[in-house]
Each structure stands twice: as C-alpha cells, then as structure tokens.
VEXMI-728444 format. One record per residue (C-alpha): residue number from 0; residue in three letters; x, y, z. Coordinates in steps of 0.05 Angstrom, whole numbers. Layout:
% VEXMI-728444
+------+------+--------+--------+--------+
! resi ! resn !      u !      v !      w !
+------+------+--------+--------+--------+
!  NUM !  ALA !      X !      Y !      Z !
...
+------+------+--------+--------+--------+
% end
This chain:
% VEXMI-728444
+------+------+--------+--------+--------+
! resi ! resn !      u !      v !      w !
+------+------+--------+--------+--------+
!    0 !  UNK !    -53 !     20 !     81 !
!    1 !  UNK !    -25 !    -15 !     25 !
!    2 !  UNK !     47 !    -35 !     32 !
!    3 !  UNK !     49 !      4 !    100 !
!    4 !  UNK !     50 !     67 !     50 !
!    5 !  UNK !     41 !    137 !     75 !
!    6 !  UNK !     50 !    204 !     59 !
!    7 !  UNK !     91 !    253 !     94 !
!    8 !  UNK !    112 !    332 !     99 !
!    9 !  UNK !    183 !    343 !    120 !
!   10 !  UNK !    191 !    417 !    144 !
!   11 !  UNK !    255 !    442 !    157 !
!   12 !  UNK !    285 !    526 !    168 !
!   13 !  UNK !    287 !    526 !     89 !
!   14 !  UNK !    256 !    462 !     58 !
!   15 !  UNK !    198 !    433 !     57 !
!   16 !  UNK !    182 !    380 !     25 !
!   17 !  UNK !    124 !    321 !     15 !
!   18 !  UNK !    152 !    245 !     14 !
!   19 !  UNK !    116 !    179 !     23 !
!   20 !  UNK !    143 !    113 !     55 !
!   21 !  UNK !    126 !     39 !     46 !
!   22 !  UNK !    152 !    -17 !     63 !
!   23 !  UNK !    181 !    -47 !    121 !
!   24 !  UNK !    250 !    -76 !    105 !
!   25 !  UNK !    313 !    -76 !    146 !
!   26 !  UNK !    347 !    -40 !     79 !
!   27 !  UNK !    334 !     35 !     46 !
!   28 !  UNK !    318 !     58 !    -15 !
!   29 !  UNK !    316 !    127 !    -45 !
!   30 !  UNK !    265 !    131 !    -97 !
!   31 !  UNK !    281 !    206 !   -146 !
!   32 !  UNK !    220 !    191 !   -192 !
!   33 !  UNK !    224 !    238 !   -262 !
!   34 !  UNK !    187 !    316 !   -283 !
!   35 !  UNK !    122 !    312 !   -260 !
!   36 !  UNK !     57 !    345 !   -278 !
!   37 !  UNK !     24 !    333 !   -209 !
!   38 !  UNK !     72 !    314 !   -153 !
!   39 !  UNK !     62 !    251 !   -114 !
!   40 !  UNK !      0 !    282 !    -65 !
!   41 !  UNK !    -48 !    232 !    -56 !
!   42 !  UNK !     -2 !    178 !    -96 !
!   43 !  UNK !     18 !    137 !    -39 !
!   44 !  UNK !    -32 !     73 !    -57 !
!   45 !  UNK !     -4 !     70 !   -134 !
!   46 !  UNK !     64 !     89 !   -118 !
!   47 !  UNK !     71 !     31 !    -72 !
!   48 !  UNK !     39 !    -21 !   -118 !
!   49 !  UNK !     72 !      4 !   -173 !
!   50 !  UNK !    142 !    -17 !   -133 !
!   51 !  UNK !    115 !    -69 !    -84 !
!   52 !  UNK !    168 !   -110 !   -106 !
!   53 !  UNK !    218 !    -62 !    -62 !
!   54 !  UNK !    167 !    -73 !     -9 !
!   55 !  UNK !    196 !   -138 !     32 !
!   56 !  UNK !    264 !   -122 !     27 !
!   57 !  UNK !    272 !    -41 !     36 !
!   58 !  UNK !    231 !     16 !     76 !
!   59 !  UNK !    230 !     63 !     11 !
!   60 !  UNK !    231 !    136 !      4 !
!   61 !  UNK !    207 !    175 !    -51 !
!   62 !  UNK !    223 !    244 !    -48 !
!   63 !  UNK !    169 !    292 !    -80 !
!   64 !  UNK !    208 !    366 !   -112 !
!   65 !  UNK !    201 !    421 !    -62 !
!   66 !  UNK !    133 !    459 !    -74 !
!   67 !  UNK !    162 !    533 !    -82 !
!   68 !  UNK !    212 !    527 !   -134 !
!   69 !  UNK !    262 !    596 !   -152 !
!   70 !  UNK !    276 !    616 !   -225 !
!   71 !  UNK !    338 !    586 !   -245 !
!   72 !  UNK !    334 !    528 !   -201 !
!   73 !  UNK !    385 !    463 !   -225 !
!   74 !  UNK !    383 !    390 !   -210 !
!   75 !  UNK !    446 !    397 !   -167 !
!   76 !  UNK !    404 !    441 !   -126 !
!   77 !  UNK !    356 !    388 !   -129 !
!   78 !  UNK !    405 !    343 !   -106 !
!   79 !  UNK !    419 !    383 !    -57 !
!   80 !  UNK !    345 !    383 !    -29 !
!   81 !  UNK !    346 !    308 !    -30 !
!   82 !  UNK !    414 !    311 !     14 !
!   83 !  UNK !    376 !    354 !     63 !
!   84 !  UNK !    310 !    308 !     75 !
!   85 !  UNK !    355 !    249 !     74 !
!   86 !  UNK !    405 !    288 !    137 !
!   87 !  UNK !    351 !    308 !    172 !
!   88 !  UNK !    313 !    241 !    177 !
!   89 !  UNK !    388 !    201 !    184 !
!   90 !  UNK !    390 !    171 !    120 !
!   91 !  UNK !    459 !    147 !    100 !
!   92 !  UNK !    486 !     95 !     54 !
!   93 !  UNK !    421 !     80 !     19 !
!   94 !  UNK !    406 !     50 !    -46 !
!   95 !  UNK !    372 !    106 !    -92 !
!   96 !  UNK !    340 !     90 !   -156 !
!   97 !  UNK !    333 !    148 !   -197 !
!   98 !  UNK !    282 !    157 !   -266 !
!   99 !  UNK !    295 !    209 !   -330 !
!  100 !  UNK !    300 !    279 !   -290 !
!  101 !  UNK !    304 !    235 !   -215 !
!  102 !  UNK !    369 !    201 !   -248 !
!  103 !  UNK !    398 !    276 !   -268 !
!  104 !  UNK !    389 !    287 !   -193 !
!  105 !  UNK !    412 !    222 !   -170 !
!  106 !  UNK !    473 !    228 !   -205 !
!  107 !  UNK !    495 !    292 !   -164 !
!  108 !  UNK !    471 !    268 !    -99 !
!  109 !  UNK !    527 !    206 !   -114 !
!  110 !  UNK !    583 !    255 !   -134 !
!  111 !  UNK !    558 !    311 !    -83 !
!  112 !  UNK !    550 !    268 !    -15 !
!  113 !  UNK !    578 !    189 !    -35 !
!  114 !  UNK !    564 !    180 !     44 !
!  115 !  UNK !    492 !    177 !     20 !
!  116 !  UNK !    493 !    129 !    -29 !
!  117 !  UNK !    510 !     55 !    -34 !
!  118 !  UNK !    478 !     31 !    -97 !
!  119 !  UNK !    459 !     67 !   -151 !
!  120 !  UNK !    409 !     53 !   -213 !
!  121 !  UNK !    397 !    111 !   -263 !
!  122 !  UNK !    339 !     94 !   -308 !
!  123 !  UNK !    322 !    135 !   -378 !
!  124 !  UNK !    358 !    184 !   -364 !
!  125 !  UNK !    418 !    233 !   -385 !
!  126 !  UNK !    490 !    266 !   -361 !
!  127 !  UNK !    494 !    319 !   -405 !
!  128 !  UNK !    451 !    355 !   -451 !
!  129 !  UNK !    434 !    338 !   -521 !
!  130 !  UNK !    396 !    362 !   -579 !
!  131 !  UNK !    335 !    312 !   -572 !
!  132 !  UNK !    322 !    334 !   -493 !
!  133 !  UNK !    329 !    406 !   -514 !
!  134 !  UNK !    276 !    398 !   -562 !
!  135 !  UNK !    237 !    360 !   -526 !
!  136 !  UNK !    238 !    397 !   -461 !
!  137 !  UNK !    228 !    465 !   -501 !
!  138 !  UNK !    173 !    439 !   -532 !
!  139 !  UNK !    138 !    424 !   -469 !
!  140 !  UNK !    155 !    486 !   -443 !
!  141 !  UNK !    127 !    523 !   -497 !
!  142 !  UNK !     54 !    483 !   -496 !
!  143 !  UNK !     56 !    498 !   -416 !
!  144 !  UNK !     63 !    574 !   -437 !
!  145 !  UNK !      9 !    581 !   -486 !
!  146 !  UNK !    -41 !    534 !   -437 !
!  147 !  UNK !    -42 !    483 !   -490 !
!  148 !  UNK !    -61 !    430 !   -444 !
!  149 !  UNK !    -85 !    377 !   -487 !
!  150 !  UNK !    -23 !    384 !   -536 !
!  151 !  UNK !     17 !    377 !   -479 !
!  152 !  UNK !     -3 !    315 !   -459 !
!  153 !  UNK !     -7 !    279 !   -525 !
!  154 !  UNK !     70 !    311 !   -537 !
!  155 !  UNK !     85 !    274 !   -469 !
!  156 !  UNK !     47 !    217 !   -494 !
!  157 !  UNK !     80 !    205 !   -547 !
!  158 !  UNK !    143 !    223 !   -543 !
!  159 !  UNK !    140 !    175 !   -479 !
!  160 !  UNK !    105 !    114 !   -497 !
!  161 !  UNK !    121 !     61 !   -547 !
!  162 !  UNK !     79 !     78 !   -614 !
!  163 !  UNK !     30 !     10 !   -586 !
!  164 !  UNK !     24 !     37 !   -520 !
!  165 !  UNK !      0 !    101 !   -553 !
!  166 !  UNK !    -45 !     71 !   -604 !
!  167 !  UNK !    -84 !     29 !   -549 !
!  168 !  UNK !    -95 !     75 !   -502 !
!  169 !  UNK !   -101 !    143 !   -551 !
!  170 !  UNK !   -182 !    146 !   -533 !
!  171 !  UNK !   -169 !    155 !   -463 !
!  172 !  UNK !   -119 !    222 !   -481 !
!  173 !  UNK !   -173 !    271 !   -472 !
!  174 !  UNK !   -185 !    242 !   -395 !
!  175 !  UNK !   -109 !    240 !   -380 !
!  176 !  UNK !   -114 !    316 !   -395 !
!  177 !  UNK !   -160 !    328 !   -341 !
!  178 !  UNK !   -112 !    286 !   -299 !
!  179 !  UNK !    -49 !    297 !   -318 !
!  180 !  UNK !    -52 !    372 !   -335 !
!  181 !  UNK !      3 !    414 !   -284 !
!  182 !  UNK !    -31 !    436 !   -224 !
!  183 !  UNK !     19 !    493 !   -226 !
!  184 !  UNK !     42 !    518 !   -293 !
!  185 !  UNK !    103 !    557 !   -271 !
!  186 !  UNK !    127 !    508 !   -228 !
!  187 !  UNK !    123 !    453 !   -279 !
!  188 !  UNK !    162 !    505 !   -328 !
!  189 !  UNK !    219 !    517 !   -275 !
!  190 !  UNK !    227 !    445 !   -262 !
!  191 !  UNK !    225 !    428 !   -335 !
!  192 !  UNK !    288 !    489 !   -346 !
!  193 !  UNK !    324 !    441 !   -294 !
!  194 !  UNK !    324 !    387 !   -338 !
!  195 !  UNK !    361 !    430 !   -384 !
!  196 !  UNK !    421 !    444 !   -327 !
!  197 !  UNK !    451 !    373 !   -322 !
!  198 !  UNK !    523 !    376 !   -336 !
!  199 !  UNK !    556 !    319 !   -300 !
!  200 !  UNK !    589 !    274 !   -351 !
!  201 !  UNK !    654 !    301 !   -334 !
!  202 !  UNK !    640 !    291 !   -258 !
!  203 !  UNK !    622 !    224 !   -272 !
!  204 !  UNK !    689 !    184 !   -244 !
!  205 !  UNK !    672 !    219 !   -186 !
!  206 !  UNK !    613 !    160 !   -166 !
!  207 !  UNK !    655 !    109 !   -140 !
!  208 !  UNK !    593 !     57 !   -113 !
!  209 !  UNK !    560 !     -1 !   -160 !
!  210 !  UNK !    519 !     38 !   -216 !
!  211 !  UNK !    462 !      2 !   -262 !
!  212 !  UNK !    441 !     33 !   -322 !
!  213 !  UNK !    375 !     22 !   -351 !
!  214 !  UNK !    332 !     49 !   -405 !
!  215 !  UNK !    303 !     50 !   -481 !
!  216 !  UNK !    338 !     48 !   -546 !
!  217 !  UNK !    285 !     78 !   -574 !
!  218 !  UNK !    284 !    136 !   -520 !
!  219 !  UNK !    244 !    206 !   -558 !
!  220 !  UNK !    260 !    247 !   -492 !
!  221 !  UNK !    327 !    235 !   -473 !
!  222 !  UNK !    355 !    187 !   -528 !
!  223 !  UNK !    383 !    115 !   -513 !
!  224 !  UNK !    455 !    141 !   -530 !
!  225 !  UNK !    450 !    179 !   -468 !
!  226 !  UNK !    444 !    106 !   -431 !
!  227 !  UNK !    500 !     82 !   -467 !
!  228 !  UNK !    553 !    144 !   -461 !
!  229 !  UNK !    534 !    138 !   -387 !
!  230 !  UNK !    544 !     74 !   -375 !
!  231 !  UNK !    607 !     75 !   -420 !
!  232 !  UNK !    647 !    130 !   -378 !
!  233 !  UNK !    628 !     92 !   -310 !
!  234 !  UNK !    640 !     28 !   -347 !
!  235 !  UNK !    582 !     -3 !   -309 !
!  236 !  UNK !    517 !    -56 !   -331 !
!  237 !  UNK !    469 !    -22 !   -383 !
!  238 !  UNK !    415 !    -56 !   -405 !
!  239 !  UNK !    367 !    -21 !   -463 !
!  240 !  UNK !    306 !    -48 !   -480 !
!  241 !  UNK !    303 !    -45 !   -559 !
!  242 !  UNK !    235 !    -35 !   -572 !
!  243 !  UNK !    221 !     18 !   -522 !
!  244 !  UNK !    234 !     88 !   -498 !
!  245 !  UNK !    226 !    133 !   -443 !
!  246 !  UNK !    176 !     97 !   -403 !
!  247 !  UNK !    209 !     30 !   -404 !
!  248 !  UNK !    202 !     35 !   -326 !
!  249 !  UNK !    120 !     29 !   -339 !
!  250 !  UNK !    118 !    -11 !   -403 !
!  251 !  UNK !    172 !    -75 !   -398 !
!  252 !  UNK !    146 !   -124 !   -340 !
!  253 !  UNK !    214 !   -139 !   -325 !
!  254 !  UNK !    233 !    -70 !   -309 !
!  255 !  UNK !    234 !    -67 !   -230 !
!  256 !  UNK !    257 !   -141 !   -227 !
!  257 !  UNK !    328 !   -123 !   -259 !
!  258 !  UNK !    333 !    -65 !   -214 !
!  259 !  UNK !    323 !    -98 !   -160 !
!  260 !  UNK !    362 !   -158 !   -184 !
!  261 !  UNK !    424 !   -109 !   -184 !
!  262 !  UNK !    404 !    -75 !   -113 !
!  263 !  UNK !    394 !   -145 !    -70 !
!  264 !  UNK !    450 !   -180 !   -111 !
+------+------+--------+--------+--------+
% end
C-alpha cells in the first residue's frame, strides 16, 4: 500500500470512529482535515500522496468525524472525540495539523488536553464566528436542505477555489457532483451547524505550545482576517497566501513544505 497507508475503525463503549495511518516515522502527527461531503472511506491511497511529504518523518493519523452525529453537536465535542481515539490508542504529545473546520477542532483539543499536543498548525481556518462563515455555512446548509446537489457543489467550488482554479476545471463540475455530493444529508447539515459553534478566541492564551498559522487572504469561507486575528492574539508565524483562499492547502505547491518546515524545525 502506498505510503504503508491503511484504513482503520476504532470502536470504543461510545465512539466509533474510521481513521487511516501512513507512514512509518519515529514522530506523530494528528491530521483534523476540514467539513466533508464524503468522509475519508476508501481515501487512504490519495490521502497519503496528497501528504507523503509527512511520510519519512511521522506515522500520521487522520481522524475521520464519528459516523452518527447528535443535533446540536460542537467542535469542542469534536475535540473531544479526537481526545478519545488519541487515549485509547496512547497518543500523547503529537504534532496535529488541523484544516478550516479540523483547525476549529484542533484549537480545542490544544486548550482542552495540552498533554496531547506539541506542535500545532491551524490552516484556513477561524476562532470565532463571523459574518462571511455564517453566510457561507448557511448557504450550504440551505442547498443540502432543498437537495440542490449540483448548486451545492459549484457554491463549494467557488467559494473554495481561486477564480483560475474554477475556470479550468468548471467542465468537470457536473462529475464532481456525482462525487462529491453528501452521502448523508443530515449528517453533512449537523456537521456544517458545528462550524457555526467555534467560540475560542478568548480561550486562545490558553495554547501554550508553538502554533503556525496558515491560510488565504483571499479566503470566501472563513475570511483571511480570521488568519490574522488568530495569529495576532497567540502572537505566532502567519503566513497568507495573497492570491488565494480557502483551499490554499490544495492550490499553492508550497503549502505542506512550510508546514512541515515549522513541525521538523
């Protein structure tokens, strides 16, 4: 397999949850990846390219969201979830490298259990809410109501992607429906609400290891301002790209070299 990459199901008395592994490394990383339409089933291959830089250096986790989620669920409780796969395989003082809604997560799982995390990168992502991921986010939720699968995507699209990205690959849209469309509406809506439940500015000086901030100045889902406030109240490295926006961690080639440029260093 590719990278050593493999997919696993962690069951516990009230969690379970799917994960994949790759890598062989001495070091561990803690990969929160962002909302997502699918889940990372049968994504082990592409995950692990995706990051084989990571590969050499770190065995890396990446922690799918668990598959029955409750009305009113937050990120902390995500967090929380996250804290629980990492106890019961004896994870502790691991790097984690969290993306848009994985960051919102990340960021509790540093203030919640800081015996869990050494390092810390949060990528596109926010502390607190704003009007542009409220709008976004309710937008998406309203599309995944009225089963308006191919506006969906195309909102994701291009509220995403740099207005290139979108332009070159625009004739593919109506196969990245088929592919990208939620396998489970309601789940995708509750996990899309948790987006909306990340309060932890003010919780913030409560992270006390080595924090990275990266992201887009140009971000349409969460807003670069969001990277800066961040990094501003930790007073930590930020580093915006200034052309792009929320998938920076797909579009810039550079991307997963600075991150892990800040992990190994």
């Amino acid at each position: 397999m590719l990278y050593h990459a493999k997919e696993h199901r962690l069951m516990l008395s009230d969690l379970q949850m799917d994960y994949i592994t790759f890598g062989l490394g001495k070091k561990t990383l803690i990969m929160i990846q962002g909302l997502n339409t699918r889940g990372i089933k049968g994504a082990a291959p592409s995950l692990a390219w995706m990051y084989r830089i990571f590969a050499k250096d770190y065995r890396v986790y990446l922690f799918d969201r668990r598959p029955v989620v409750r009305e009113g669920i937050t990120v902390r409780d995500l967090a929380s979830d996250v804290a629980a796969a990492m106890d019961a395989l004896g994870i502790t003082n691991a790097d984690v490298f969290g993306v848009s809604q994985g960051g919102m997560i990340a960021q509790y799982l540093a203030i919640d259990r800081p015996d869990l995390v050494k390092k810390l990168v949060l990528a596109v992502t926010l502390s607190r809410n704003n009007d542009t991921v409220k709008q976004v986010i309710g937008r998406w939720i309203e599309l995944t109501e009225r089963n308006a699968m191919k506006e969906l995507i195309a909102d994701m699209a291009e509220k995403m992607y740099s207005d290139a990205y979108v332009k070159r690959y625009r004739p593919f849209l109506p196969l990245l429906t088929l592919l990208q469309k939620p396998r489970e509406t309601e789940r995708f809506i509750l996990l899309s609400q948790a987006c909306l439940t990340c309060d932890a500015y003010e919780s913030l000086h409560r992270i006390r290891c080595p924090v990275f901030v990266i992201g887009g100045r140009q971000d349409r889902v969460v807003s670069g301002k969001a990277s800066e406030e961040i990094a501003e109240k930790l007073r930590c490295d930020l580093f915006l790209y200034d052309h792009l926006g929320h998938a920076a961690y797909e579009e810039a080639g550079d991307f997963n070299q600075r991150v892990y440029d800040f992990l190994i260093g």
